[in-house]
ChimeraX commands (.cxc) that place a marker at each C-alpha (Angstrom):
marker #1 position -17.51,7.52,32.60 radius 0.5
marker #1 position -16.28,9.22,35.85 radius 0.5
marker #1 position -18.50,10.99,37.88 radius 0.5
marker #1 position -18.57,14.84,37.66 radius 0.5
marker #1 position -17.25,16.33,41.13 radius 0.5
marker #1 position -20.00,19.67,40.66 radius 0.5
marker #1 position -22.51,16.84,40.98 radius 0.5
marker #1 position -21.62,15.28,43.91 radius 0.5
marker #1 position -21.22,18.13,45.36 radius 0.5
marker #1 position -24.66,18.86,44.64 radius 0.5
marker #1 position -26.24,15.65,46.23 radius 0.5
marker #1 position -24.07,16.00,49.58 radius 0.5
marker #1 position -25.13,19.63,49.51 radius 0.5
marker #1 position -28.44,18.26,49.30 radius 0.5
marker #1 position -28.29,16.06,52.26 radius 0.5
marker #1 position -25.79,18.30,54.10 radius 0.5
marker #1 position -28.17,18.95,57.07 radius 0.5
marker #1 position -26.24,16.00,58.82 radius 0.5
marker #1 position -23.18,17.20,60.43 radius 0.5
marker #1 position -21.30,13.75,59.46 radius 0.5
marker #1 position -21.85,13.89,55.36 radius 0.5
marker #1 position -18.99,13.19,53.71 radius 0.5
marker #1 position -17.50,12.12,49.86 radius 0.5
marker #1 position -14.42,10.00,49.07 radius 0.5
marker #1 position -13.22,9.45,45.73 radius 0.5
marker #1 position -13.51,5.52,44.99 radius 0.5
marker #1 position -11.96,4.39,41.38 radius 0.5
marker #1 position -13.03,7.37,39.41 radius 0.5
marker #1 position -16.82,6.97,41.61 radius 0.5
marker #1 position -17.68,8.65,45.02 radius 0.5
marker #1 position -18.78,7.15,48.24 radius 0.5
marker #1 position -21.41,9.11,50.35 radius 0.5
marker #1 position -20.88,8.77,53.82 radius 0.5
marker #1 position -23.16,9.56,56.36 radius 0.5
marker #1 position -21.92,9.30,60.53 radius 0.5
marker #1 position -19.36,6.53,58.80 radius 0.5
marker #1 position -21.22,4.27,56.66 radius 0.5
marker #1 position -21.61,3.92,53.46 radius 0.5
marker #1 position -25.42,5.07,52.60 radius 0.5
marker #1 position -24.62,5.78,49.10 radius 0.5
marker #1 position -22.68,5.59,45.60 radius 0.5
marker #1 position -22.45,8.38,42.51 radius 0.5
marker #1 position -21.49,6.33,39.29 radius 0.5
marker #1 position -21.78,7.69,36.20 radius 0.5
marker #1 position -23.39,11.21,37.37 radius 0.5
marker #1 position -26.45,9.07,39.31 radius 0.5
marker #1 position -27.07,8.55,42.74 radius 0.5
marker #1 position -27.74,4.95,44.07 radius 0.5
marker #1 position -28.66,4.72,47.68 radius 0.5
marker #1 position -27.95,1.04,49.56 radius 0.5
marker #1 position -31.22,-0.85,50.08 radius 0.5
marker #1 position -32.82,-1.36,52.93 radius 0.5
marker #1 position -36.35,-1.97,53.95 radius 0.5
marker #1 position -37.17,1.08,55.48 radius 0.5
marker #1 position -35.77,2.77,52.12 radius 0.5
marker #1 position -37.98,0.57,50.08 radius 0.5
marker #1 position -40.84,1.15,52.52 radius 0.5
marker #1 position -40.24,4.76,52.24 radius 0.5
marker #1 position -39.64,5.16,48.18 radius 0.5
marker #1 position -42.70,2.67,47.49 radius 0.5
marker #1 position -42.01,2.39,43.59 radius 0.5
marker #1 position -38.57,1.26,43.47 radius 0.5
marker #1 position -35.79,1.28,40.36 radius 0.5
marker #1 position -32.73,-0.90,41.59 radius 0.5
marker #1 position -30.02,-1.19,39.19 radius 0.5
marker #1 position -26.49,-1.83,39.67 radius 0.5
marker #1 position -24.16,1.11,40.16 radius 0.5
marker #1 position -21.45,-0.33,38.33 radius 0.5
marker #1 position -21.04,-3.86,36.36 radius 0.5
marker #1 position -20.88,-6.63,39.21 radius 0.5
marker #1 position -22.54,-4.33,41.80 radius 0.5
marker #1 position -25.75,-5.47,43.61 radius 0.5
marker #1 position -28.66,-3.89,43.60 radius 0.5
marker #1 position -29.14,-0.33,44.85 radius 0.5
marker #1 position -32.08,2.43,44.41 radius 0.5
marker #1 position -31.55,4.63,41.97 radius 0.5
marker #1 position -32.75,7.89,42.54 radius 0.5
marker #1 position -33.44,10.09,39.66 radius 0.5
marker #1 position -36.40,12.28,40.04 radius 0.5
marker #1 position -35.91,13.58,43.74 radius 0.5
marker #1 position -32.90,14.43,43.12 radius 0.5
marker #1 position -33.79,18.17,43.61 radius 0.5
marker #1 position -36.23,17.17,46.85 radius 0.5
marker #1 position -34.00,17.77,49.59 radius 0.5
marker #1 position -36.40,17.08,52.28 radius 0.5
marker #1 position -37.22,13.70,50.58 radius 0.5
marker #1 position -33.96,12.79,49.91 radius 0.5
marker #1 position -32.75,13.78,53.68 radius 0.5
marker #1 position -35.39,11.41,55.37 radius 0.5
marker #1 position -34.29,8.29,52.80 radius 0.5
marker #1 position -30.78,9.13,54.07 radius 0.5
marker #1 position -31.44,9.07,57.19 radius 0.5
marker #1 position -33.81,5.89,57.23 radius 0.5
marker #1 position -30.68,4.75,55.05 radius 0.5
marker #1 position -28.29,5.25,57.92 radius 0.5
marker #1 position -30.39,4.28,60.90 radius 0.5
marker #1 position -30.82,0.38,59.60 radius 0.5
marker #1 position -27.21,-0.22,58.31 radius 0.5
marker #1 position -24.91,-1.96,60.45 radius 0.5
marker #1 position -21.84,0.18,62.20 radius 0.5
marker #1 position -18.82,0.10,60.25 radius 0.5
marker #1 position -16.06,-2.97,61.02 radius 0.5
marker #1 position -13.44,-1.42,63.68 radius 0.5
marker #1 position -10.60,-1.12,61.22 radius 0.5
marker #1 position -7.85,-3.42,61.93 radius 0.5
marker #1 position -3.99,-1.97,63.61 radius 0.5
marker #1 position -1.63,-2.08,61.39 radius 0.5
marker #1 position 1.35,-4.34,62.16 radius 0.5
marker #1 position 3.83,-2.58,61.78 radius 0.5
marker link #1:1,2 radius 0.2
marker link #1:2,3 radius 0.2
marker link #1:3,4 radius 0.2
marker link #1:4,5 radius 0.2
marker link #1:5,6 radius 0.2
marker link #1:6,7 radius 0.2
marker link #1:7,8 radius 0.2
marker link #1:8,9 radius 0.2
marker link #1:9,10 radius 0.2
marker link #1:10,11 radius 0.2
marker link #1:11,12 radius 0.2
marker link #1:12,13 radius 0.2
marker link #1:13,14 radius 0.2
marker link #1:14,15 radius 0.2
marker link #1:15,16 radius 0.2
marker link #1:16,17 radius 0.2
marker link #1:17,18 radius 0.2
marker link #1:18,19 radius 0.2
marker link #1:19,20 radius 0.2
marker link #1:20,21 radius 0.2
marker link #1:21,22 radius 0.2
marker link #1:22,23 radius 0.2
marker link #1:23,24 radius 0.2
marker link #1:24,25 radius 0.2
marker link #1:25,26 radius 0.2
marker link #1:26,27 radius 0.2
marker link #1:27,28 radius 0.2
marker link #1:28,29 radius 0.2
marker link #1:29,30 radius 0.2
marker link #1:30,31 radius 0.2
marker link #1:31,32 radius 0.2
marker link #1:32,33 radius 0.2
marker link #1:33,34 radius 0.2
marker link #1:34,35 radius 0.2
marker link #1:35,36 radius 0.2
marker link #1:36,37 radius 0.2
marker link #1:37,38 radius 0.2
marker link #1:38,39 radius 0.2
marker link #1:39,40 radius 0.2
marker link #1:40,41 radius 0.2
marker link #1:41,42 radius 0.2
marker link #1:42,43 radius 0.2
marker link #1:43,44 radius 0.2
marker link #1:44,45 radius 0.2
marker link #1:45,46 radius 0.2
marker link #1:46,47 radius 0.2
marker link #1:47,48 radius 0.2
marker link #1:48,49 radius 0.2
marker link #1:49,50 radius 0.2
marker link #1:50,51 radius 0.2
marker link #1:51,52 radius 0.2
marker link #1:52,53 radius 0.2
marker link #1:53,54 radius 0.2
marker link #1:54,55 radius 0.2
marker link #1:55,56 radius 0.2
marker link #1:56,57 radius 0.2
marker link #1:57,58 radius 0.2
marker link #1:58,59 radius 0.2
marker link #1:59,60 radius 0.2
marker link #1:60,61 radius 0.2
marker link #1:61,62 radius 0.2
marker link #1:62,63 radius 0.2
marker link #1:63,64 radius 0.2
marker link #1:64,65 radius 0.2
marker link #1:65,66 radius 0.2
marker link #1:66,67 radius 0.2
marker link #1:67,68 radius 0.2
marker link #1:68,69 radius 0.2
marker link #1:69,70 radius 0.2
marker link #1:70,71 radius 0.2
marker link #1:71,72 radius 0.2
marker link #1:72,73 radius 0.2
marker link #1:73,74 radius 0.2
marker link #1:74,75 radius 0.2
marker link #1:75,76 radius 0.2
marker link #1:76,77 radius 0.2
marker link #1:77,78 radius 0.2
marker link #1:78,79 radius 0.2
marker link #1:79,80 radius 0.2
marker link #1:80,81 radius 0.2
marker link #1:81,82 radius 0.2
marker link #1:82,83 radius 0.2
marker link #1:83,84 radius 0.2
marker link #1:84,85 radius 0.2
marker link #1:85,86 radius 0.2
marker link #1:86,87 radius 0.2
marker link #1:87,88 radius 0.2
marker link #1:88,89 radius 0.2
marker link #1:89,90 radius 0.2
marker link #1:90,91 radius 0.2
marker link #1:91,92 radius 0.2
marker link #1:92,93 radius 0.2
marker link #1:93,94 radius 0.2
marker link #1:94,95 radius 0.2
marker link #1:95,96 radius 0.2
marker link #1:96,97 radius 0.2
marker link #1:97,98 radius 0.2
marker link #1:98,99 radius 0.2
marker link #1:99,100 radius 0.2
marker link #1:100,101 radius 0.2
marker link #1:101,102 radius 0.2
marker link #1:102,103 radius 0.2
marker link #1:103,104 radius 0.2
marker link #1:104,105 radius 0.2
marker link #1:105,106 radius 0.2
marker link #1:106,107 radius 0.2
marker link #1:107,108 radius 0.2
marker link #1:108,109 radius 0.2
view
């Protein structure tokens, strides 16, 4: 089941205090971007943040599941959702320790 667009519009609003949040529609999912990595997936109407230590550091009790079949890992968040102040510092713990982004490659043509 696709995700609803009202709800992901809903969790970026809630971590819209960075000026770089952004969505984009990934085979009927949605990417959250924050400053141009990934930090998070909505699957199925449920927000799964990437894990990192800090995140897990920060959360404490963890729930990893898979956002979709195949998928590693990630921490699903279900009761914060409506803590914006919580969910803005795991974002931006999120953010700090992933890598930058591969420079995309030129196209040859």
């Amino acid at each position: 089941m696709a995700s609803d667009i009202d709800f992901v519009k809903f969790i970026v609003d809630q971590i819209g205090h960075f000026e770089s949040i952004r969505y984009k529609k990934m085979f009927g999912e949605y990417a959250i971007y924050c400053k141009d990595k990934v930090v998070a997936l909505v699957c199925d109407n449920q927000l799964f943040v990437k894990p990192t230590n800090a995140g897990r550091s920060f959360i404490g009790n963890v729930v990893e599941a898979p956002a979709y079949p195949g998928a590693k890992p990630s921490f699903l968040i279900e009761d914060q959702l409506d803590d914006r102040d919580w969910l803005n510092k795991l974002i931006e713990l999120t953010e700090h320790e992933l890598p930058e982004p591969k420079p995309k490659k030129k196209s040859s043509k």
